[in-house]
Backbone bond lengths (Angstrom), bond angles and torsions (degrees), N, CA, C in turn:
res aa  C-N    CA-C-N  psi(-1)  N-CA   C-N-CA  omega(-1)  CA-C   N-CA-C  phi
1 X - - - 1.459 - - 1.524 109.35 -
2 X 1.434 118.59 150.48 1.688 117.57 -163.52 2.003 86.27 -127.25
3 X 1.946 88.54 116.69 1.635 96.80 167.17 1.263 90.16 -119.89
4 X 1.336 104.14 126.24 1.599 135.15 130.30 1.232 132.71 -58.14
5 X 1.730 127.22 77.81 1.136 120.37 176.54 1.814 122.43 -127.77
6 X 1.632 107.64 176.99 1.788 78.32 -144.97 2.273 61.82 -150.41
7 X 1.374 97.13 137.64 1.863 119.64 -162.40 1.350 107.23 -98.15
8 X 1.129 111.86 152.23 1.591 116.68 -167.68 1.451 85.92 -155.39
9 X 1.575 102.01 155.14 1.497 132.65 157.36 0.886 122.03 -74.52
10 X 1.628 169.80 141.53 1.505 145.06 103.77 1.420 128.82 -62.54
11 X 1.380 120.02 116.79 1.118 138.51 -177.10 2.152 113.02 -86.58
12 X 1.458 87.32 68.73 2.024 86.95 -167.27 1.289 90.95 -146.93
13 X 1.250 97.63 158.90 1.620 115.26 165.90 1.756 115.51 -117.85
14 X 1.506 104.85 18.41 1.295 110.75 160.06 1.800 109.30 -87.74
15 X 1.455 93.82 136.72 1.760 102.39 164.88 1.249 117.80 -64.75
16 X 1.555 112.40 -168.25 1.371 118.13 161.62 1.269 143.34 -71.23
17 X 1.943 111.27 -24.65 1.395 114.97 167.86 1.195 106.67 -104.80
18 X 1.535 142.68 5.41 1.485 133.92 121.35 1.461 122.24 -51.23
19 X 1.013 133.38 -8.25 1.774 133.14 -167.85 1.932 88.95 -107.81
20 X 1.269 112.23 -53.87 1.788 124.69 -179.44 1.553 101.19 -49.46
21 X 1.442 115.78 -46.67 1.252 117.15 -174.81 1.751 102.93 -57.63
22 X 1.266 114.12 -74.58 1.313 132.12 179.20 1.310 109.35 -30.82
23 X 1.262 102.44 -56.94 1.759 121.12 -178.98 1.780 118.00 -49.02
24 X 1.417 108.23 -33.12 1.325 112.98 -171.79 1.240 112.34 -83.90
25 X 1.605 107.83 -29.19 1.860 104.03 -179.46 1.702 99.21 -99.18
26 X 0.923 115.80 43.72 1.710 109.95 176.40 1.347 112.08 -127.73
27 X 1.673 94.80 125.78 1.627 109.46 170.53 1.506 109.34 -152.86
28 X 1.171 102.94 179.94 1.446 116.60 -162.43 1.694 122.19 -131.57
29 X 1.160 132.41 59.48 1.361 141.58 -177.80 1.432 113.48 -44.34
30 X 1.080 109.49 108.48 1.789 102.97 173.80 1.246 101.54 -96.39
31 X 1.452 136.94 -68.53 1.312 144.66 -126.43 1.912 114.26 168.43
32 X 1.250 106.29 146.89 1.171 110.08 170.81 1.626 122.05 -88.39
33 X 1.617 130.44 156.93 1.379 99.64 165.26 1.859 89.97 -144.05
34 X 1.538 114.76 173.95 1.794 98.65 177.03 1.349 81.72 -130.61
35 X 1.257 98.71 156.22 1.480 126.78 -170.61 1.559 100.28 -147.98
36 X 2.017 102.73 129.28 1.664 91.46 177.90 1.020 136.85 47.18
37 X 1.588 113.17 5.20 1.710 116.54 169.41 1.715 94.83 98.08
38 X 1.219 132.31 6.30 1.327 112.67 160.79 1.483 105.11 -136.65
39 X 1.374 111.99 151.59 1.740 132.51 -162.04 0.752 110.00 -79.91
40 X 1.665 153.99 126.33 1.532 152.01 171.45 1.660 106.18 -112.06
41 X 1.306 121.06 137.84 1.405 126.61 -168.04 1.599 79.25 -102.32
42 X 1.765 103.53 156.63 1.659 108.25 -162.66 1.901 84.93 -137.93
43 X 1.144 114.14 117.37 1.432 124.44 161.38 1.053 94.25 161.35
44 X 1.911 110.68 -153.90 1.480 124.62 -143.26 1.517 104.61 -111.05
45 X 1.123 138.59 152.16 1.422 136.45 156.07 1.476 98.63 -159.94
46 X 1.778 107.96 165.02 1.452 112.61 -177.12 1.335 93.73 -128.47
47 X 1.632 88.23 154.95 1.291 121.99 -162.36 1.609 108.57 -146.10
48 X 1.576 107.41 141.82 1.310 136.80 -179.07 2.033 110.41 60.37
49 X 1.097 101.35 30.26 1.405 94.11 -178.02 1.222 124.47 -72.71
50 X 1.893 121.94 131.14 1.439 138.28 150.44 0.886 145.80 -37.05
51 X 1.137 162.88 143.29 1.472 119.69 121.74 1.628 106.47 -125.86
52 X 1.122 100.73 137.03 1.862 116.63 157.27 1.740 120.67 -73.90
53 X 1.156 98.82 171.83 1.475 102.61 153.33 1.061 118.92 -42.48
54 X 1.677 145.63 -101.71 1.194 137.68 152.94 0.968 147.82 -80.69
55 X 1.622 124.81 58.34 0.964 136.00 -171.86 2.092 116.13 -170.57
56 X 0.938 122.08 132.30 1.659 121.89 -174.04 1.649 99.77 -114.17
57 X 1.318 119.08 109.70 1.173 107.09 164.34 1.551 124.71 -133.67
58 X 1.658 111.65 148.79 1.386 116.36 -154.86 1.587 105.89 -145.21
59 X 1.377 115.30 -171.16 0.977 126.09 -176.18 1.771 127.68 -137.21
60 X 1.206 120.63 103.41 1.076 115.18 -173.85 1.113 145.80 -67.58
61 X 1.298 142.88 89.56 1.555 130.23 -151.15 1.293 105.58 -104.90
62 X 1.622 109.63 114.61 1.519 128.20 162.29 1.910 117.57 -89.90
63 X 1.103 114.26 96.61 1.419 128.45 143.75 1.800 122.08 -43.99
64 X 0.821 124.56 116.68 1.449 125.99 174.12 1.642 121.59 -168.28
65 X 1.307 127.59 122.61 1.435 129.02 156.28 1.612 115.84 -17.53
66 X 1.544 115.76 134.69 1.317 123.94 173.63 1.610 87.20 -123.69
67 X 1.289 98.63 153.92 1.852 120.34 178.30 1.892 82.88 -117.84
68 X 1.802 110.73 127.58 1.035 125.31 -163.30 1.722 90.74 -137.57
69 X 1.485 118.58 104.51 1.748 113.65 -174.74 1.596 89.39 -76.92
70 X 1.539 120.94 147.59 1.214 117.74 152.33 1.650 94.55 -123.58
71 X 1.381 107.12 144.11 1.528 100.27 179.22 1.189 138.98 18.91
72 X 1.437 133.98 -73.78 1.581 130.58 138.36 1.501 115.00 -93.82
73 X 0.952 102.97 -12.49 1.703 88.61 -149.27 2.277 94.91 -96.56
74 X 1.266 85.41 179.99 1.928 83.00 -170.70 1.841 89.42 -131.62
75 X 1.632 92.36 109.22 2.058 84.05 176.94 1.705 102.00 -87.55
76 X 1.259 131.79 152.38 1.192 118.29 166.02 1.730 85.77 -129.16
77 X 1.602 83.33 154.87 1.637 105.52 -153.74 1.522 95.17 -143.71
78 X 1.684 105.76 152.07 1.338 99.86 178.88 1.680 101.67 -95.83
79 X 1.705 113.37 158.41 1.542 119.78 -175.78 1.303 110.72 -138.08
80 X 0.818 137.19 166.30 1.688 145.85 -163.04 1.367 120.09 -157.04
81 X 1.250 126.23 85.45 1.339 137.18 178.80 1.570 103.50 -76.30
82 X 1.478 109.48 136.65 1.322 109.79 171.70 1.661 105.07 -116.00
83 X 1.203 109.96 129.59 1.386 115.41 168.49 1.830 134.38 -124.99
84 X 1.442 105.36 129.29 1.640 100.44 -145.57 1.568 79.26 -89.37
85 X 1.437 110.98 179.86 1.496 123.77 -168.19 1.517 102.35 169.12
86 X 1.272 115.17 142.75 1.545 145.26 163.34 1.755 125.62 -129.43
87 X 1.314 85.68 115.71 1.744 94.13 158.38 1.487 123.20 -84.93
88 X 1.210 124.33 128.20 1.312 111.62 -171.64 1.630 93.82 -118.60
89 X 1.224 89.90 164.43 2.058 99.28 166.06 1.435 115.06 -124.62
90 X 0.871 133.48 108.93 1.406 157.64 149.76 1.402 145.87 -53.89
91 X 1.420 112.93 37.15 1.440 118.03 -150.90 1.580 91.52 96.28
92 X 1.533 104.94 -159.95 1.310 138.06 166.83 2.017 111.11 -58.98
93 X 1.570 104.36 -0.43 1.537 81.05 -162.72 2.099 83.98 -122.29
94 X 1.426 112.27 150.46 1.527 114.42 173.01 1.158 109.83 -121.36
95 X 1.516 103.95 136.77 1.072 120.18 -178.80 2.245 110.98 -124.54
96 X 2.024 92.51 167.52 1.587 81.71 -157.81 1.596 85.38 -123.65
97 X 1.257 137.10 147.96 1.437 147.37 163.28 1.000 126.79 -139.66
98 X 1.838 108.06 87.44 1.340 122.65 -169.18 1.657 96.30 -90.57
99 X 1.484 96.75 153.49 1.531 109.63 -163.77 1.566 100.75 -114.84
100 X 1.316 95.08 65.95 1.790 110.58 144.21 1.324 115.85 -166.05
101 X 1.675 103.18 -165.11 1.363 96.11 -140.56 2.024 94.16 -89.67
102 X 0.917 122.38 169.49 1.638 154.94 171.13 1.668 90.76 -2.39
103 X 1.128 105.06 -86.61 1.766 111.55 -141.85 2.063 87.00 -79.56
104 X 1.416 119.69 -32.64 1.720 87.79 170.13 1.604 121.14 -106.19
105 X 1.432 92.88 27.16 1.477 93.97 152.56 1.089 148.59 -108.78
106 X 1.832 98.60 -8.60 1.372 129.67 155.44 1.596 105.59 -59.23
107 X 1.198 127.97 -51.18 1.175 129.35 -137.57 1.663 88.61 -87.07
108 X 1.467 116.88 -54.20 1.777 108.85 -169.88 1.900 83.77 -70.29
109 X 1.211 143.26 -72.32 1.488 123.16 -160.54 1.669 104.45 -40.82
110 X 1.677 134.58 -32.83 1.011 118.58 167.83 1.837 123.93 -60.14
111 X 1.130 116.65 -37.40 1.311 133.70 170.53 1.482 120.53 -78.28
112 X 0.978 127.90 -1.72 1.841 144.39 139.36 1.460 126.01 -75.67
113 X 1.556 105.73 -36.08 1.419 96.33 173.52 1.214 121.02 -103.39
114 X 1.515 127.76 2.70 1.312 139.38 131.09 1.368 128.74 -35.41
115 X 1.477 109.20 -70.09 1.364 115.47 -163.18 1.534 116.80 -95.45
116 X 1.717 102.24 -24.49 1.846 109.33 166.96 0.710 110.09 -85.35
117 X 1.724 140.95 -57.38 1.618 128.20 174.90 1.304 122.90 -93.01
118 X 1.621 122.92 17.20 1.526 125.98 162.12 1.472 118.03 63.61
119 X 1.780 115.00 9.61 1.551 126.59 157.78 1.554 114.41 -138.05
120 X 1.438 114.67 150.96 1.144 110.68 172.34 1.538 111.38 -70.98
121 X 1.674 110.81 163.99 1.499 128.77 137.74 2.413 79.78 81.92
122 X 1.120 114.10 20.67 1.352 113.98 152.60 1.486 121.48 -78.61
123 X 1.473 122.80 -30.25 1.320 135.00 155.53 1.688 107.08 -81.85
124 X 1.011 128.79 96.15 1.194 115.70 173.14 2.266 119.45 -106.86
125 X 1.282 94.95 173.58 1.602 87.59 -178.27 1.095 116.49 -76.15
126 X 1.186 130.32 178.83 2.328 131.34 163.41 1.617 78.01 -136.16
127 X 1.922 60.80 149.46 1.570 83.42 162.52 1.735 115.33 -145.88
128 X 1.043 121.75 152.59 1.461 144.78 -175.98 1.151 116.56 -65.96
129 X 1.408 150.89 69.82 1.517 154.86 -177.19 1.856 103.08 -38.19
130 X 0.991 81.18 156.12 1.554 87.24 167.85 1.666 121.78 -63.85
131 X 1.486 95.08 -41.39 1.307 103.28 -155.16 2.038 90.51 -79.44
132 X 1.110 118.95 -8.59 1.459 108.98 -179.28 1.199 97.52 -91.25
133 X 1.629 135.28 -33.21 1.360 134.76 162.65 1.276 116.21 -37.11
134 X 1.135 108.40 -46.30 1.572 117.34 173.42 1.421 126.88 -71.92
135 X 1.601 99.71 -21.13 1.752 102.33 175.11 1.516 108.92 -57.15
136 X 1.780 107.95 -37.07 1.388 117.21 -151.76 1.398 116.61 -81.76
137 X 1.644 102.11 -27.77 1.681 121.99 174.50 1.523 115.04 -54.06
138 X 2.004 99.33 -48.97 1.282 106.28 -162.38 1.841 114.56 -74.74
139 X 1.711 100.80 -10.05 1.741 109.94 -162.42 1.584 93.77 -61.53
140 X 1.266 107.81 149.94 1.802 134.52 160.20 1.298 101.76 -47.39
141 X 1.471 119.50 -68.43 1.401 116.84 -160.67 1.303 132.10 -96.60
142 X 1.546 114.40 48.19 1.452 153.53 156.89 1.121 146.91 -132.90
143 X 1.467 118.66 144.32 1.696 122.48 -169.61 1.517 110.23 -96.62
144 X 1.024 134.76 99.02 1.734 125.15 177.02 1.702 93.59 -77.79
145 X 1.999 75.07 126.62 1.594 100.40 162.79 1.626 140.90 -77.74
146 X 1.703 83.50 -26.74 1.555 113.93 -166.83 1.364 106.86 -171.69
147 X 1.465 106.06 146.51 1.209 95.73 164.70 1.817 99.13 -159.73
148 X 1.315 115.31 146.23 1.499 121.74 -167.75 1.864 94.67 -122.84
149 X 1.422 102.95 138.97 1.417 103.38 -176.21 1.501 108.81 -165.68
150 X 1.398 126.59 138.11 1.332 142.43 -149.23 1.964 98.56 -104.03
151 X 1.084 112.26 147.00 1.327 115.89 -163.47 1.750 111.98 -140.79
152 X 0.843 144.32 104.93 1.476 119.95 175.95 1.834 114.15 -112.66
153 X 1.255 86.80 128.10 1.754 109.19 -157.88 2.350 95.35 -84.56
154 X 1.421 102.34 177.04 1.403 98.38 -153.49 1.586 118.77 -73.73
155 X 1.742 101.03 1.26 1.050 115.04 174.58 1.595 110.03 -93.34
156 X 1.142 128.59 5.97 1.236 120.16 172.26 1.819 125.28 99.00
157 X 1.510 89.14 -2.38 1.689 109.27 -157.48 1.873 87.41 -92.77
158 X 1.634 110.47 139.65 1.266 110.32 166.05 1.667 105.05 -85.66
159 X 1.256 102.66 168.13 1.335 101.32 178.86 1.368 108.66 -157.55
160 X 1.505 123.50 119.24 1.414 124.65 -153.91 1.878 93.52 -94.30
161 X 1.465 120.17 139.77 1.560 125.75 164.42 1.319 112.96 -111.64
162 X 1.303 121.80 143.45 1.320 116.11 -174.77 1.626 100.68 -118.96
163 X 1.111 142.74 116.45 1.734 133.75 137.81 1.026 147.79 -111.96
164 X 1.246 123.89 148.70 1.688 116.41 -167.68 1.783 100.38 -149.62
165 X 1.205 109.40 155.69 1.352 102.14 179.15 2.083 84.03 168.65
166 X 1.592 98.03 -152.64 1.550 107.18 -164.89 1.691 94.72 -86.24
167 X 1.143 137.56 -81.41 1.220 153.97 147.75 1.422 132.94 -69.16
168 X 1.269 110.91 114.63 1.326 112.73 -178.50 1.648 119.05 -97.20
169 X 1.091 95.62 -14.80 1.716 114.27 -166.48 2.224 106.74 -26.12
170 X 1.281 118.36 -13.46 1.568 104.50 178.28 0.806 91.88 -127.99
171 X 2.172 157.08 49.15 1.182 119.29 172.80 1.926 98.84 -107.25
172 X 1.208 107.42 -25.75 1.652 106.60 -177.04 2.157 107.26 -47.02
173 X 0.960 135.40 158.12 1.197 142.30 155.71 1.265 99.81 -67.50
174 X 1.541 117.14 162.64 1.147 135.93 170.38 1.717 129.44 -129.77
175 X 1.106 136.67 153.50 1.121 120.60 172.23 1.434 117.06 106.86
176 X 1.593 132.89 -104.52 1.026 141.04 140.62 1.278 113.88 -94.11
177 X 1.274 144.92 -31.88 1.071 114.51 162.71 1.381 151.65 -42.83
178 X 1.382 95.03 -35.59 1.209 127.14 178.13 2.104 108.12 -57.54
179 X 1.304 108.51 -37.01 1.106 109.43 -175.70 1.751 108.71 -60.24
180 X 1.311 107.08 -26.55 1.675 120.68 -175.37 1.678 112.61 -57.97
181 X 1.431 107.87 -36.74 1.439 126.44 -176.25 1.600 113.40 -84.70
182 X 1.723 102.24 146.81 1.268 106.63 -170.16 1.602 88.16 -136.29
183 X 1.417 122.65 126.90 1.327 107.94 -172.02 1.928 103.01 -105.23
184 X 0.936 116.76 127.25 1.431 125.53 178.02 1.773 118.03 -75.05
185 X 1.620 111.08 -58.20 1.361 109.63 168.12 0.989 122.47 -110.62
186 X 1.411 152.18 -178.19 0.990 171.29 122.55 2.013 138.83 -92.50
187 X 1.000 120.94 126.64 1.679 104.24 -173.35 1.763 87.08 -158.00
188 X 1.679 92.48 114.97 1.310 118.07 173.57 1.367 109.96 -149.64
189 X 1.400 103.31 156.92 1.852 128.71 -172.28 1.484 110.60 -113.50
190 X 1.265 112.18 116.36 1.790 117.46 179.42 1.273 91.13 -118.41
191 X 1.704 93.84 -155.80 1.938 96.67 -164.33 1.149 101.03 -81.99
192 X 1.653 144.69 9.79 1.519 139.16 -177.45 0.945 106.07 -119.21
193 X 1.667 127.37 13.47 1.569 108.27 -174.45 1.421 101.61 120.90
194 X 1.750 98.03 174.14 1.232 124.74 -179.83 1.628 115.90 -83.40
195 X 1.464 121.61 144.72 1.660 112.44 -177.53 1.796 93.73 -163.70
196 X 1.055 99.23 107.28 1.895 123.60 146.94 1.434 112.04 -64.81
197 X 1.206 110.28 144.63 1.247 96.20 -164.41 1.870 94.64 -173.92
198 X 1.779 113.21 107.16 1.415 123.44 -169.72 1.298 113.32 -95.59
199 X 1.303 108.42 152.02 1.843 104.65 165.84 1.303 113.80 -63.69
200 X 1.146 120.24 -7.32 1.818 131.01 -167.99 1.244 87.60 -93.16
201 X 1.692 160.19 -25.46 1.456 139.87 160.89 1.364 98.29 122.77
202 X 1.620 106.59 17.06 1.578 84.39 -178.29 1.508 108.13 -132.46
203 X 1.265 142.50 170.60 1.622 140.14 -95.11 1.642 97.50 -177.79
204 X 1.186 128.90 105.17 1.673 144.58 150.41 1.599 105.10 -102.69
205 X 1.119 81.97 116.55 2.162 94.21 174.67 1.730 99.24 -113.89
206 X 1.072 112.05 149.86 1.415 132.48 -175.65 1.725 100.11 -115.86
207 X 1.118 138.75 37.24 1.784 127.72 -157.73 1.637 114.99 -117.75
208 X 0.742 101.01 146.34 1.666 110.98 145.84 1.465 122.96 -100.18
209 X 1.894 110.50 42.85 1.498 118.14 165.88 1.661 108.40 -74.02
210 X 0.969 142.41 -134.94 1.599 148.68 165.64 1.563 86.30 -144.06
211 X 1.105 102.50 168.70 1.803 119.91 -175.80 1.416 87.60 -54.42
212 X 1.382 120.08 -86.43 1.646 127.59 -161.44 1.540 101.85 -59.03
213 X 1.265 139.98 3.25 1.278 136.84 133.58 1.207 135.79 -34.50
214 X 1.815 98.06 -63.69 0.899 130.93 -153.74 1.805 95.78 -85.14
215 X 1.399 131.41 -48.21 1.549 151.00 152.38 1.670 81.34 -24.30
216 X 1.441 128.88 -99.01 1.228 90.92 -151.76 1.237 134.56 -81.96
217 X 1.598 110.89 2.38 1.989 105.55 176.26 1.662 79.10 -62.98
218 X 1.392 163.59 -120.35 1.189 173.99 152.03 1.777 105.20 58.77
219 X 1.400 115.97 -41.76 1.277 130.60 176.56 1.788 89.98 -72.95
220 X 1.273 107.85 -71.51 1.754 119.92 -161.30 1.691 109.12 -38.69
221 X 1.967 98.82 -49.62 1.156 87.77 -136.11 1.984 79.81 -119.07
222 X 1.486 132.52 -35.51 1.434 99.22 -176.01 1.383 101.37 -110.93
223 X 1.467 127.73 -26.93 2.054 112.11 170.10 1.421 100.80 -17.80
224 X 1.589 128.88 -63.34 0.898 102.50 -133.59 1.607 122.69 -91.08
225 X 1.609 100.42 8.52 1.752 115.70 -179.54 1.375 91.56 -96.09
226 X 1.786 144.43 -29.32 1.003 148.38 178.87 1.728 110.26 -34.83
227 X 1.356 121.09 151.15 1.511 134.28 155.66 1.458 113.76 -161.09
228 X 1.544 98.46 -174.26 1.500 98.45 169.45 1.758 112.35 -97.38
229 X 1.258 92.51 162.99 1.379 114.62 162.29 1.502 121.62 -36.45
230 X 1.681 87.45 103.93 1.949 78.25 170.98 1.326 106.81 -71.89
């Protein structure tokens, strides 16, 4: 199974059955629309939520108008995106791993820390340093699939390399050179599968883990190279 998921910070000093609490009376009313003679309410509410020991997980349901061209004419229709997501706790620090890709997972973590904690940039992004990219290249008990990495040569010019093949394990420089390179992606196979994996915080799994599987290889194995934005 292929998850797409993309890491966030939480910036709160609420726990997890303070966040569940919060979580259960929260929704989001946009607008009404009728369709076929019956009315569909269009915004946010959650649905099927967990919680574990350390970890709350739920499901986000977005309501919204689609513009549908048919030949001339434009049908607009109501649509409902569901989006799964977990907050986990980690020690003293919480973190959020909504399971899609980059730009609409920015956008609902932007629209959570708006409307659940009543300021922006309380959900904020992580991101993947190079040098933890590099922790993951250099480990024993992995195959690099690919790997993309930024270089700047003596003229000052960056210069992006791309490789992929069975094993990559000798193509990075080493030494000082190595300090020149900034690696952006990553795509390697351990004993659970396949995992892409960006300095931008976001996450392609190749597995047959289960979601809450998958939550903690994510806790185990990238939380902990994760940060914020310098």
């Amino acid at each position: 199974m292929a998850y797409p998921a993309t890491l966030f910070g939480v910036d709160t000093d609420a726990d997890l059955e303070k966040l569940a609490s919060q979580l259960s009376k929260f929704s989001l009313f946009r607008s009404e629309i009728e369709f076929l003679g019956k009315k569909f309410q269009l915004g946010l509410k959650i649905e099927n939520m967990e919680k574990s020991q350390n970890s709350l997980s739920l499901i986000v349901s977005d309501s919204f108008v689609s513009a549908v061209k048919i030949n001339e004419d434009i049908l607009k229709l109501p649509v409902t995106r569901r989006t799964p997501l977990s907050f986990i706790q980690v020690g003293a620090d919480l973190y959020l791993v909504v399971f899609s890709r980059k730009k609409e997972a920015e956008k609902l973590a932007d629209i959570l820390s708006e409307e659940l904690f009543k300021k922006p940039d309380v959900i904020y992004r992580l991101v993947i340093p190079s040098q933890a990219l590099s922790k993951i290249y250099r480990s024993e008990n992995v195959e690099v699939k690919q790997i993309v990495y930024e270089s700047t040569s003596s003229e000052e010019e960056i210069k992006t390399t791309v490789y992929f093949g069975r094993n990559l394990a000798s193509v990075l420089p080493r030494g000082e050179k190595e300090k020149s390179i900034k690696i952006k992606y990553i795509l390697y196979r351990d004993e659970v599968g396949v995992f892409g994996i960006s300095a931008s915080g976001t996450v392609i799994a190749y597995t047959q883990l289960s979601q809450s599987e998958f939550v903690s290889y994510i806790v185990e194995k990238i939380i902990p190279l994760a940060e914020p934005p310098g």
